[in-house]
Residue, then its C-alpha position, 0 to 999 in steps of 0.5 A: x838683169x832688168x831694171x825692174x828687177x833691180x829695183x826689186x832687189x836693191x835692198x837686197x843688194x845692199x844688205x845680203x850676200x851668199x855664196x852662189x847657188x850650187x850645181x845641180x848634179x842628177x847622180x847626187x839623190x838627196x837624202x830622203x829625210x832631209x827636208x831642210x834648206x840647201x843652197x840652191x838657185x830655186x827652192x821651195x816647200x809646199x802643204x797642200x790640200x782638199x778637204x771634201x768633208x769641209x769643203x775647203x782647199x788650201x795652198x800654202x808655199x814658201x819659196x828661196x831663191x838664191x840669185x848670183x848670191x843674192x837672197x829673195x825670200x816669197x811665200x803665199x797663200x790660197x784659201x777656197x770655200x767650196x761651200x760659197x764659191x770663194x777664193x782669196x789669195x795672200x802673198x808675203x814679200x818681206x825679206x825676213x825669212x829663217x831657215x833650219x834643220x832638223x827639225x824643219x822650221x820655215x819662217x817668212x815674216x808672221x808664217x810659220x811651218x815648224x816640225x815639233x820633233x826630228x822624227x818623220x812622225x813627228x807633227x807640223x804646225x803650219x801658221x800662216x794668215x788664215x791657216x792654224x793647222x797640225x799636220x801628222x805624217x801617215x807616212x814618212x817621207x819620200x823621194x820621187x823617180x827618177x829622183x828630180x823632175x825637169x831635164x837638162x833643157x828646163x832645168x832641175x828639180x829634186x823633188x821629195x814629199x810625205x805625201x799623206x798627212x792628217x789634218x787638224x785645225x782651223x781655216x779662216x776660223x773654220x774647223x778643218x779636218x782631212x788630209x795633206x800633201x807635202x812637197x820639198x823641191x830644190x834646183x836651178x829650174x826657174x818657173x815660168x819663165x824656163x819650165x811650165x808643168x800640169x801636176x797632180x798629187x791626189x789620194x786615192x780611196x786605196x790608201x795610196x797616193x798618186x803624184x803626176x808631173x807633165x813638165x813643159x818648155x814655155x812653148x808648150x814642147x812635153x819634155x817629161x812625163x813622170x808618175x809616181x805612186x806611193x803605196x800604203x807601204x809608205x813606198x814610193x814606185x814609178x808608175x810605168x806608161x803613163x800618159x796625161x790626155x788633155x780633155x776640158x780647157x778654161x780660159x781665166x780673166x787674165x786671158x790664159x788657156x788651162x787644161x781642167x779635165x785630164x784622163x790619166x792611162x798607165x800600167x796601173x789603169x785609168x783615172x778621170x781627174x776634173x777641178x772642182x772649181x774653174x777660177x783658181x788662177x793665181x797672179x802671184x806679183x812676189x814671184x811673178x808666175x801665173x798659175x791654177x792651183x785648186x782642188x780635183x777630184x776623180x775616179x777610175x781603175x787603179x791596181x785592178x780595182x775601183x777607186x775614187x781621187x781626191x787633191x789638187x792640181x797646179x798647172x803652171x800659166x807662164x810668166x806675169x807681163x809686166x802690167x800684171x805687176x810681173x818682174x820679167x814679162x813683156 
């Protein structure tokens, strides 16, 4: 452990203990409504989403990671305007979190996501800063194949989503409506410092949904590429031969290189996804990654029809140094 982390995590080390995180075992799949918290090393909730209507983009995450038994508790928040040009960027770093289910209740500090009953219908309402949403479900949920992303190499993580949400509410005061995505992952990968990864998870004009995951050692190796689509039927499938080819590269303030443009080929056809924003780079100090997090859209052929793609995209940029306010870089 370094001293800068155990100067963070002194408080901590003083109040809080936990029994070690558990192993992450490939043969055990969760259960595919089981959106609750579980005892892992790395844990996190996300709700995402693009609202072309309004022109707005938002990410919201909670994260919960268990240290050698130690609890650290980080959540953040990006808000962009695409009617200014604006981004802004929040963290909260309070270690005063609950966890429960069901139904889903995830609290760190002031923020808030609360499912309002046990049923995969049932609507959340996630209060955070800026953020006063309903998300209805459109469908329930499910869980990715092969079951996780990463690999043994860079770790583990079991990965469910409900894909498509309704959206209601207001962001920074404006009206907001569109739709959502859902993410739940849980394992012993450590992001950005064991595992970098390019993912999308947009919905297509077909009423379905399309989650892609390029996951990377930090050196930049691909050692998984998986796709998977969650059709109207509210199923999620592996879509087979699937292969992300880098086009347009960004270079951000902070010096770090991320791929924007994508062609995306697979037995389900072709889609060109693009950001709709350059500067969507997040520096986030409580959990000391590097990131592009921000809205995509595209079109192409997909189940031998033409569809348009709406999003968003996170590539994963590394570790923070440590003059960017990170706990573990250089």
């Amino acid at each position: 452990m370094t001293r800068t982390l155990l100067f963070a995590l002194a408080p901590l080390l003083m109040t809080a203990c936990i029994p070690r995180a558990q192993a992450f075992d490939p043969a055990n799949m969760p259960d595919v409504r089981a959106l609750g918290p579980n005892n892992a090393a790395t844990e996190w909730w996300y709700v995402s989403g693009y609202l072309p209507e309004t022109k707005q983009a938002f990410h919201w995450a909670q994260f919960k990671v268990n240290y050698n038994g130690i609890p650290y508790f980080a959540s953040h928040l990006a808000v962009t305007d695409l009617n200014t040009g604006t981004l802004s960027f929040t963290e909260e770093r309070r270690q005063d979190a609950t966890f429960a289910f069901p139904p889903l209740k995830v609290r760190q500090g002031d923020w808030t996501l609360t499912q309002t009953a046990s049923t995969d219908a049932a609507p959340y309402l996630l209060n955070a800063g800026p953020l006063q949403l309903t998300l209805t479900p459109q469908k329930g949920p499910v869980v990715h194949p092969p079951g996780y992303s990463g690999t043994a190499e860079v770790g583990r993580l079991y990965y469910q989503s409900v894909t498509r949400l309704g959206l209601s509410g207001t962001i920074a005061g404006k009206p907001a409506s569109g739709v959502a995505w859902f993410d739940h992952q849980w394992g012993d990968q450590t992001p950005g410092r064991a595992a970098l990864w390019d993912w999308f998870g947009v919905h297509l004009s077909d009423g379905s949904d399309l989650m892609l995951y390029r996951v990377k050692t930090t050196a930049g190796k691909v050692v998984q590429l998986a796709g998977s689509e969650v059709g109207a039927d509210g199923v999620a499938r592996e879509v087979k031969n699937v292969s992300m080819t880098p086009m347009r590269e960004w270079v951000s303030p902070s010096g770090r290189r991320y791929v924007l443009d994508w062609e995306v080929k697979s037995d389900r056809g072709t889609l060109t996804l693009k950001a709709m924003r350059d500067s969507q780079e997040l520096l986030s100090k409580s959990t000391s990654v590097a990131y592009w997090e921000g809205a995509v859209a595209g079109e192409g052929s997909w189940g031998g029809h033409a569809v348009k793609a709406e999003g968003m995209g996170e590539f994963v940029g590394g570790a923070l140094t440590r003059a960017e306010g990170g706990l573990f870089g250089d």
